[in-house]
N, C-alpha and C positions, 0 to 999 in steps of 0.2 A: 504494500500500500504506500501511496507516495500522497505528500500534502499540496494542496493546492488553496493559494488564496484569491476569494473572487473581490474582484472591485467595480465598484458599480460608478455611472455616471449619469445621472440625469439626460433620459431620452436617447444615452448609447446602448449598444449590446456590451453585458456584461464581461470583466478582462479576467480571463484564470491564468495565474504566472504562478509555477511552481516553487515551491522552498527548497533549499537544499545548494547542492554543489552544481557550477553551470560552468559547463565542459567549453561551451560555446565561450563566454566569457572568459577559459582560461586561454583556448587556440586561437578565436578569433577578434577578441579585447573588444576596440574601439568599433569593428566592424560588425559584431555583434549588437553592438549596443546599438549603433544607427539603423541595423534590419529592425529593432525593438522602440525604435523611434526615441530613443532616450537620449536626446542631442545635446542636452547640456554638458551630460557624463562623458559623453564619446568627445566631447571638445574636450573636456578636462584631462581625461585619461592619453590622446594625441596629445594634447601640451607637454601630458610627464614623460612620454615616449620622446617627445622632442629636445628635453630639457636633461633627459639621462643621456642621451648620443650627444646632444652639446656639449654638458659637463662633465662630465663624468671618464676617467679615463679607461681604455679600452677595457683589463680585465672586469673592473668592477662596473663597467656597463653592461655587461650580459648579463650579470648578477644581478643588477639592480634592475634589469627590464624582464628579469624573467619573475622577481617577487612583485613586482605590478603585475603583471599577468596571473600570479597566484593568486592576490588581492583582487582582482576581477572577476578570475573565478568561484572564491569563495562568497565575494559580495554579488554576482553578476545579479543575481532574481530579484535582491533588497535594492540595487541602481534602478531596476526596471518599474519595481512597485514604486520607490521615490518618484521615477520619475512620471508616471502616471498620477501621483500624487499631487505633482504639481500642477497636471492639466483637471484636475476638478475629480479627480476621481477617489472615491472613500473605502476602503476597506472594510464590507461588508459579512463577510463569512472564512472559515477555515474548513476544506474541504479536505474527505480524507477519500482515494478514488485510485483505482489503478492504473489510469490514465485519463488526459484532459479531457475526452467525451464521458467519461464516467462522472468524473466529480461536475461537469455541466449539466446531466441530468439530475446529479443530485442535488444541485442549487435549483435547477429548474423544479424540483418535489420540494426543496423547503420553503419555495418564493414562492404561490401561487398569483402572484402578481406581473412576474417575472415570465412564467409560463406563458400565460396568456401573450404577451408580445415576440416571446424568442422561442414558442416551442415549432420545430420543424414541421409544416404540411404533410399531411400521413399521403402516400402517393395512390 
């Protein structure tokens, strides 16, 4: 079972971003973060990329660009709720689901508000 947190925004569809370790955040850093639309982070984190190859002399800049990459991946899902956070979006539940369509059904059975707007057309 893996956790998932939903955030809700007024008149969006619901956002589930996983807790946990973001593999994505540790390989792919700042390019992650902008598929994830979290622009402020992805500038910040290119800044420290740029600021460790300026300063930093050669051994100790592998060093030091590879524990930002660690730090991304362990924070990479808390950058992406921030940063949803700061486009109006509230942390509304803690979902426990096997994967992101599980724990969206399950929001969708605890919201029946939510239901009604986001539940999929039965075919």
């Amino acid at each position: 079972m893996r956790l998932y947190t939903a955030l809700l925004k007024s008149g969006a569809e619901p956002v589930l971003v996983r807790e946990g370790f973001s593999w994505g955040g540790l390989i792919l850093g700042p390019v992650w973060l902008i598929a994830h639309r979290a622009w402020s982070v992805a500038a910040i984190a290119v800044a420290a990329y740029v600021l460790i190859a300026a300063l930093a002399p050669v051994p100790d800049c592998w060093i030091l660009a590879a524990a930002t990459s660690l730090i991304l991946g362990m924070t990479g899902y808390d950058l992406r709720r921030w940063s949803l956070g700061t486009r109006g979006y509230l942390l509304v539940h803690v979902l426990a689901a096997r994967n992101a369509d599980a724990a969206f059904v399950h929001l969708l059975n605890q919201r029946p508000d939510l239901a009604v707007r986001f539940r999929p057309e039965p075919e």
